[in-house]
N, C-alpha and C positions, 0 to 999 in steps of 0.2 A: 510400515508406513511412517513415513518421518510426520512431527509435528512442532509446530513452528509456534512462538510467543510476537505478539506487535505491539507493544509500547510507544501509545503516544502520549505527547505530554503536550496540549494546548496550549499553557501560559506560560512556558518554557522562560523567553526572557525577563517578563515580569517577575517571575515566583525567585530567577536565582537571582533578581538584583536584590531580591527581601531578604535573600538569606546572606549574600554580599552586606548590606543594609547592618545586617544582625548581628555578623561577626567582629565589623569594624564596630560598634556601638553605637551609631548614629541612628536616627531616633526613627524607630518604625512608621511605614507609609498604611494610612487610614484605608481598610479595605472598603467604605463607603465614600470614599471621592473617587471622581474617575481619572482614572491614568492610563496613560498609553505612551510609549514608545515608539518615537521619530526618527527616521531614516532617510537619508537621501538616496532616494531614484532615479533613475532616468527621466522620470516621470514628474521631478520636485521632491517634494518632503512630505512624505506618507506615512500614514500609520502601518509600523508593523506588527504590533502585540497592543491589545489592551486585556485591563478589566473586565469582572463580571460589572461592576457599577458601570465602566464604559458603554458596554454591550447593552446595558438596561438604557442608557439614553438615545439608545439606535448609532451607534460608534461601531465600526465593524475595521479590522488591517486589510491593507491599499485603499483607505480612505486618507483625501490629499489633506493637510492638516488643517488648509484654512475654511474647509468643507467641514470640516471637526471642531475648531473655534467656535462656526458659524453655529452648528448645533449645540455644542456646551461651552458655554462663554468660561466656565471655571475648572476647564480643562489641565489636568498637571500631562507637563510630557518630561522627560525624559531619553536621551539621547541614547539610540542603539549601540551595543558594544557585540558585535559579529563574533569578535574572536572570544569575548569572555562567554560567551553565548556555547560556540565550540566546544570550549574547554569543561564547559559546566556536563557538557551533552559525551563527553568523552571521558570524564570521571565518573559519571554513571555508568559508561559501558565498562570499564573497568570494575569497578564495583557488583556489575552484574555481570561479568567472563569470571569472575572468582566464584562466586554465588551459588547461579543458575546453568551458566553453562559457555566453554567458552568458545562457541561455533557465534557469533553477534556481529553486528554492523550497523551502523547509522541510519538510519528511514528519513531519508530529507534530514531537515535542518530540526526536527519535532520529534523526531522518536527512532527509536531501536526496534531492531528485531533480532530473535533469538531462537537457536535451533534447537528445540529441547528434548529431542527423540530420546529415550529411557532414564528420563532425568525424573519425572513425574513423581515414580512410587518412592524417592528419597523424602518428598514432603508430604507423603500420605493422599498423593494422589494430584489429578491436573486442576481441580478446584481450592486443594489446599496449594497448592503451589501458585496459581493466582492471586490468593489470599494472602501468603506471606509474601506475594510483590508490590501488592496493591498498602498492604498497610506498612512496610516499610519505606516507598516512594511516600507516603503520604507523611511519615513522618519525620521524614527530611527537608516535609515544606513543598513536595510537587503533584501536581495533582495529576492524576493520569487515568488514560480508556487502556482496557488491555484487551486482546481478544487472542484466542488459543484457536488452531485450527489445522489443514492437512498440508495447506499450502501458504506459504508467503505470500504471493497477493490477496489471497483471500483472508490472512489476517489480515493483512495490511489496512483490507477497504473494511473488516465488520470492525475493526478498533475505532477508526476515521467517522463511521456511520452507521454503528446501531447500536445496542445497548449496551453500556459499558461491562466488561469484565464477559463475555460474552464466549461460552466453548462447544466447538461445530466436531459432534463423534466425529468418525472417520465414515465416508459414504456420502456424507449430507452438505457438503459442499454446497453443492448447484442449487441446492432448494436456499440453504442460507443467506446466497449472494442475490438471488431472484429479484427481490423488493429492493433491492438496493440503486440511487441514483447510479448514472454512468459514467461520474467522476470520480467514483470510487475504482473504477480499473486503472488509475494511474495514468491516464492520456491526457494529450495534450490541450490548452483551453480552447484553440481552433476546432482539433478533432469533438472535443466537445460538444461547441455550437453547433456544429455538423446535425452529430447525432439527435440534438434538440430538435432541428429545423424539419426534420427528416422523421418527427416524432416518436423517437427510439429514447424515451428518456430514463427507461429501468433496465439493469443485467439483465433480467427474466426475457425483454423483448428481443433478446441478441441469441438467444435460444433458438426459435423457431424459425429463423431465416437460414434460407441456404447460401451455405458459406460461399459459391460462388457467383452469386446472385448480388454480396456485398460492393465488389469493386466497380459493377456495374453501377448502384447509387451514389456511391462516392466520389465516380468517377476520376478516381485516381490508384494504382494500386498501393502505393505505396501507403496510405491510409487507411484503404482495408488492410493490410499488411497487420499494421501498428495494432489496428484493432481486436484482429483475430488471435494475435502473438498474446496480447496483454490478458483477453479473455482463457485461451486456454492456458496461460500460467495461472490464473486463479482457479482455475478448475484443475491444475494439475495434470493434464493433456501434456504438454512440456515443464522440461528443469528452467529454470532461469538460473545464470550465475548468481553463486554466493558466494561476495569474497569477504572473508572476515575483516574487522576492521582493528583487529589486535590478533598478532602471531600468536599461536599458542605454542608456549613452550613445552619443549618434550619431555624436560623434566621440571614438575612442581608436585607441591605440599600443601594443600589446603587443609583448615581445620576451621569447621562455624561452630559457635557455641551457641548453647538452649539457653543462657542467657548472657547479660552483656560483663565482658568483663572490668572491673573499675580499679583495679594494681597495678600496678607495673610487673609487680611480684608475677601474678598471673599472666601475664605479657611473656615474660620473658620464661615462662614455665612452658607456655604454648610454646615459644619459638625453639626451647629446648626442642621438646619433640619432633617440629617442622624440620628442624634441622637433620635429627634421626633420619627421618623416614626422606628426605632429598636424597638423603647420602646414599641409604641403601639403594635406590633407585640409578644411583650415578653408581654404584660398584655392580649392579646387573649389567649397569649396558657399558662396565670396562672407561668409564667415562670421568675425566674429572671439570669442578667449576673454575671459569677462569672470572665472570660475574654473576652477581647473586643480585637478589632484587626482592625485598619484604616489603609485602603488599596489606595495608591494616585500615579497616573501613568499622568507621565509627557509627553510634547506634545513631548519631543524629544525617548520617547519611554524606556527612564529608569520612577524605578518605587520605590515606598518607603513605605516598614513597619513599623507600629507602633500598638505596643501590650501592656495592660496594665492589671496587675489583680487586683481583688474585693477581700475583706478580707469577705465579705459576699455577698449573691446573692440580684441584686438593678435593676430597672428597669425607674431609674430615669433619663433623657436629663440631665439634669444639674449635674447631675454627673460624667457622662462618659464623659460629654463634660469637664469640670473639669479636669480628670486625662490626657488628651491628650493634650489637648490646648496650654501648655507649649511645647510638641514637636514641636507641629505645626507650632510654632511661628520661630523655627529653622529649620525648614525645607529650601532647596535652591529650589525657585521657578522656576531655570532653566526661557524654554524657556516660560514655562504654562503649567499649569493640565488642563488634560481634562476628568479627571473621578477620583470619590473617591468610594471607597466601606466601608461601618462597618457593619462589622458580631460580632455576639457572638460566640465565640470558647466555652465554655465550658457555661453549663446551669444547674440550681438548680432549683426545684420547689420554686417557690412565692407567698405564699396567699395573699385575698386582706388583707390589713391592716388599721384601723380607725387609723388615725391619728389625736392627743390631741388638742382640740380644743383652750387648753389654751401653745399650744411650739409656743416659740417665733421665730419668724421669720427669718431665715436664721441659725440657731442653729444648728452646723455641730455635729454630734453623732461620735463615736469613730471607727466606721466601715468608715466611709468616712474622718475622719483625716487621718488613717493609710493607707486607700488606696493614699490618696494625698502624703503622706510622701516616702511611697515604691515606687512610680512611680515618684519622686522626687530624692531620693537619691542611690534608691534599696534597693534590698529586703532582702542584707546582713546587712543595714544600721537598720534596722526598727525591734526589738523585743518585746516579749511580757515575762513577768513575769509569770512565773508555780513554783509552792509551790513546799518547797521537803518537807519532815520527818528527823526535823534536829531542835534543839533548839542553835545552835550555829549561832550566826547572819549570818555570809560568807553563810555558806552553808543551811538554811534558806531555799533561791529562786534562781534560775536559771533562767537563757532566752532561748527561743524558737524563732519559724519562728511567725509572726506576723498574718500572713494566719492561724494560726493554729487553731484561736476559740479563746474567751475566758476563760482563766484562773480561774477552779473553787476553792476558797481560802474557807479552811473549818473553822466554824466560833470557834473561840478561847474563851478562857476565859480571864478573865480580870488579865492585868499584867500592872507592868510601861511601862512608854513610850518609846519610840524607837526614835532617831534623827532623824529628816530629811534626816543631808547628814552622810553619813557610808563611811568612811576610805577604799580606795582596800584593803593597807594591812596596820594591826594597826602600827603606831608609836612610839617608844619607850620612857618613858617618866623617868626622875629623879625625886624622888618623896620623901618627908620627911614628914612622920605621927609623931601622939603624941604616937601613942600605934602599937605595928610591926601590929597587924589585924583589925586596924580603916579604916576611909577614910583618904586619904590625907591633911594634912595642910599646901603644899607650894608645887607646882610641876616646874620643868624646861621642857620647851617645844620646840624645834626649837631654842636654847641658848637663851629661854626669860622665867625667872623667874616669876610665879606667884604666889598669895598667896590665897587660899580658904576662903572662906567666908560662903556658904553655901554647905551642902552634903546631900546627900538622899544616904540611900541601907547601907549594898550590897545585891544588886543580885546574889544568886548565879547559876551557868547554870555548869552541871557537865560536864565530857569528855563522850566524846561514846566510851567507853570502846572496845566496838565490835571492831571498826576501829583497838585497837593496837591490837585485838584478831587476825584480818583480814591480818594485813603485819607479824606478827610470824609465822599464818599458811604460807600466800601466799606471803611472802617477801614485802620489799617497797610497798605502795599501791600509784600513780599513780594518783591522783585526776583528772586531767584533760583529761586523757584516760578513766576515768568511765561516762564522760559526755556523754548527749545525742549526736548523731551527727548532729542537727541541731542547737548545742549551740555554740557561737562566742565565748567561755573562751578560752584564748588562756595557753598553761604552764604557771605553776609556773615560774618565770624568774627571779626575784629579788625583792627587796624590796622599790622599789619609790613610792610613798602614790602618788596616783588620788583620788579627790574628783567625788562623786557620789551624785545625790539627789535623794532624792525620796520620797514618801509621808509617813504618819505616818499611813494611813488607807491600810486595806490589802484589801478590797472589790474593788480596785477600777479597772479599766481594762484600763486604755492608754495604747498606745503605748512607747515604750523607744525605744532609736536610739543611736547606739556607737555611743561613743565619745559628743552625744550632752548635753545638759542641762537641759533637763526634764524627771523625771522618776517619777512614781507613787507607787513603791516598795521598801527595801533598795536594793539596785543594786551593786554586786560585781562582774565588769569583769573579775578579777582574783581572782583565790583559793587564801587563805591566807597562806603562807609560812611558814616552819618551825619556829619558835619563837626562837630567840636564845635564852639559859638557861646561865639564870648568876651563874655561878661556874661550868658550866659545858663543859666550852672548845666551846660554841659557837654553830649554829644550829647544831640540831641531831635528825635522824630520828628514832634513837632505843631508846629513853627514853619514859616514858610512861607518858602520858598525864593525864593535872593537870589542876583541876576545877579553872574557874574563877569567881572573886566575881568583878559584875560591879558596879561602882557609879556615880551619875548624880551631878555634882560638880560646882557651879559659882562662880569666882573671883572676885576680886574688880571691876573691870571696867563692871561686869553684863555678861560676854560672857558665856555661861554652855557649858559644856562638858560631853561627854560619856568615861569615862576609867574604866580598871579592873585592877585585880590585878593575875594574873596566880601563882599559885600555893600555899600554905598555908605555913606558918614559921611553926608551930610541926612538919612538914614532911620535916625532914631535911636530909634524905637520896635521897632527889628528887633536893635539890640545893637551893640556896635562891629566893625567888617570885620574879618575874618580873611585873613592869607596864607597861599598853601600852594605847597610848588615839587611840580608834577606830572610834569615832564621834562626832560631833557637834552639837550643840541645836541652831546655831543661834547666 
């Protein structure tokens, strides 16, 4: 026989604006003035929560306010908040899907219900399990009716209206609900009056009538319909849908402690273990986490998420313990925890895997850097390198989401080398050769004068032609609007050089992070910007693009450089070439 928990909580909005109230520091609300909570209805501005002081002045919710003035001239209101109201009512069922059990859903906008079929003899039974709900809601600051019974509507209505904390054995249903008004079946306030008029004003009188004898009073069926449906779900006659109001994950970790814990030390001693026992549960079902989720509710009844995701599916304690542990450390321990939960939100198949008898020990792979980094900085901070179809350095490689896989770089043929760190946007250089189409023999860089020593190349990398085929047909082309929308490039914006490193190998798969110092690709956060044309009035978007010849060039003092030279001296209808130094060797 299933049995079901109903949790209501009367003063719902009232109670969390006091603990709202509490936490912010603002000065607590006097439980002997009356207060209530103003809402706009259809109806005007009605009360929808008050006080027990309210209620002592004859103040009752959907009374209109200035009906409420009229009565207590020294009326505090307070303006309704729906959605904090929500939220308040949704961290308690979280707090209790860890707890108590995680079959729950919302009961109206006031309370929860709870399936708690063989959950009982964990608290020493259905009145100690009562007990330890009744006095931890209360010491969170909410006051609540609980009633235990066979059915959901029949807790529903003895929590709503009879004595609080109230539990109906299995059998005794029908006798418990008997005395009860008829608005305890959950019908509507029409069908209500109805049954009023009609002098049917207790469950027990819905007993004795024959059920088909109802539609004929009502003269409608679809009322006795409503009626009969709602009565025998509290009697358990019929199932009524239960859909939970929180997924239950297929794999978690709960651990409640007999008392509260107040370390961090302790925190992260419990999460050791959670983590354990996830894991063996993910290597039973073959499974690994691709998100994890540490769930920690504190003794005074607030509660605290922490979610972290895998760039690949891992089934390993010391990794998951890894990416949180730094929350954790920040967490406010308040008064004490007295429960943590970790689940896997999201799961990938796992096979086993041999692991190399000769990797050295503690050797973090690039799947557990980048999860450490993205759960460190975020996940807009942490990208990954994806090849484009493009011989022009800039536009080369792109970033992506870091989650996204690795990057497969198709393998090339043999050419010179590439700098380490690459220019965002190349810099302009003064430069005086022996012969107009040599390399350089003396360049000015940042007003410092150098002079060549050695030179290698040129390289030459022609224009993609296509591109100025593309802005004639389709005007301006927009580089930064043709990106992925998981790319962090932000516009073209101007021309201030940022250094970028990156490695010289294209196989390789780190992680790169805006703004930080290590990259494994060349890395250009921004498109490279129009080149301004010497003899041509400065950038321009309508000239047509002119091949550059690169050369790997070192001066006296040994430092080498990456420069080209854009555009050829014969082709003197195109302007005179330009140098620009795009990178560094070191």
């Amino acid at each position: 026989m299933s049995r079901f928990v109903s949790v209501f909580l009367p003063h719902l909005p009232i109670e969390r604006l006091k603990r709202e109230r509490a936490a912010s520091g603002a000065a607590p609300l006097a439980d002997d003035r009356p207060l209530a909570i103003v809402g706009n209805e259809e109806r005007g501005l009605l009360l929808t929560a008050v006080n027990a002081a309210s209620l002592g002045e004859g103040l009752f919710p959907s009374l209109g306010l200035a009906d409420a003035r009229a009565i207590c001239p020294h009326l505090l209101t307070l303006p309704a908040a729906p959605k904090k109201d929500e939220d308040a009512l949704l961290d308690l069922a979280r707090w209790a899907s860890c707890r108590y059990s995680p079959t729950l859903n919302a009961d109206g906008d006031d309370g929860l219900w709870l399936e708690v079929t063989g959950v009982p003899h964990l608290f020493g039974g259905e009145r100690a399990l009562l007990a330890d709900m009744a006095a931890r809601l209360a010491r969170a600051g909410f006051t609540a009716r609980l009633a235990l019974a066979e059915t959901l509507g029949g807790a529903h209505a003895l929590s709503r209206y009879a004595r609080p904390s109230l539990i109906v054995p299995d059998g005794e249903i029908k006798a418990a609900l008997a005395p009860l008004p008829v608005e305890a079946l959950r019908l509507e306030p029409e069908i209500v009056a109805l049954l009023k008029r009609l002098g049917l004003k207790r469950i027990g009188q819905l007993y004795a009538l024959p059920r088909t004898s109802l539609e004929r009073r009502f003269h409608a069926k679809e009322t006795a319909e409503a009626v009969l449906s709602r009565l025998d779900q509290a009697l358990g006659r019929t199932q009524e849908p239960r859909i939970p109001l929180l997924p239950s994950p297929d794999f978690v970790a709960r651990l409640p402690f007999p008392e509260p814990l107040i370390s961090h030390d302790g925190v992260l001693s419990a999460l050791d273990h959670l983590a354990s026992a996830l894991c063996a549960k993910l290597a039973q079902a073959g499974r690994g986490c691709r998100r994890v989720a540490l769930w920690v509710a504190r003794t005074d009844g607030s509660s605290l998420l922490i979610e972290a995701g895998l760039s690949a599916p891992s089934r390993e304690p010391k990794h998951l313990l890894h990416l949180v542990e730094d929350k954790v450390e920040a967490i406010d321990m308040g008064f004490g925890v007295d429960l943590m939960a970790l689940s896997a939100l999201v799961t990938e198949p796992l096979p086993l895997a041999q692991t190399s008898l000769t990797e050295a020990n503690g050797k973090i792979g690039p799947e557990a850097l980048i999860d450490r980094l993205v759960n460190r900085l975020g996940a807009r901070a942490v990208r990954r390198l994806v090849p484009r179809a493009s011989h022009i350095p800039e536009l080369a490689q792109g970033l992506r989401n870091a989650f996204a896989g690795p990057s497969l770089w198709p393998a090339q043929p043999e050419r010179p080398p590439r700098p380490p760190l690459l220019f965002a946007s190349p810099e302009p250089l003064t430069v005086l050769a022996e012969i107009p189409e040599g390399p350089p023999a003396r360049f000015t860089w940042r007003h410092v004068t150098r002079r060549v020593v050695k030179a290698e190349g040129p390289e030459r990398i022609a224009p993609e032609w296509w591109r100025a085929l593309a802005r004639v047909s389709h005007g301006p082309e927009d580089f930064a609007s043709s990106l992925p929308t998981h790319s962090p490039l932000p516009p073209c914006g101007g021309a201030r050089a940022r250094l970028h490193s990156s490695s010289a190998e294209r196989g390789s798969e780190q992680a790169s992070a805006e703004g930080g110092a290590s990259q494994t690709q060349n890395v250009l956060l921004t498109p490279l910007p129009t080149l301004p044309h010497k003899g041509g009035g400065g950038a321009s978007g309508k000239r047509s693009p002119r091949p550059r010849d690169y050369y790997r060039v070192e001066d006296e003092d040994g430092h080498r450089y990456w420069m080209f030279r854009e555009g050829l001296y014969q082709e003197s209808e195109h302007g005179v070439p330009s140098w620009y130094l795009h990178g560094v060797f070191g």
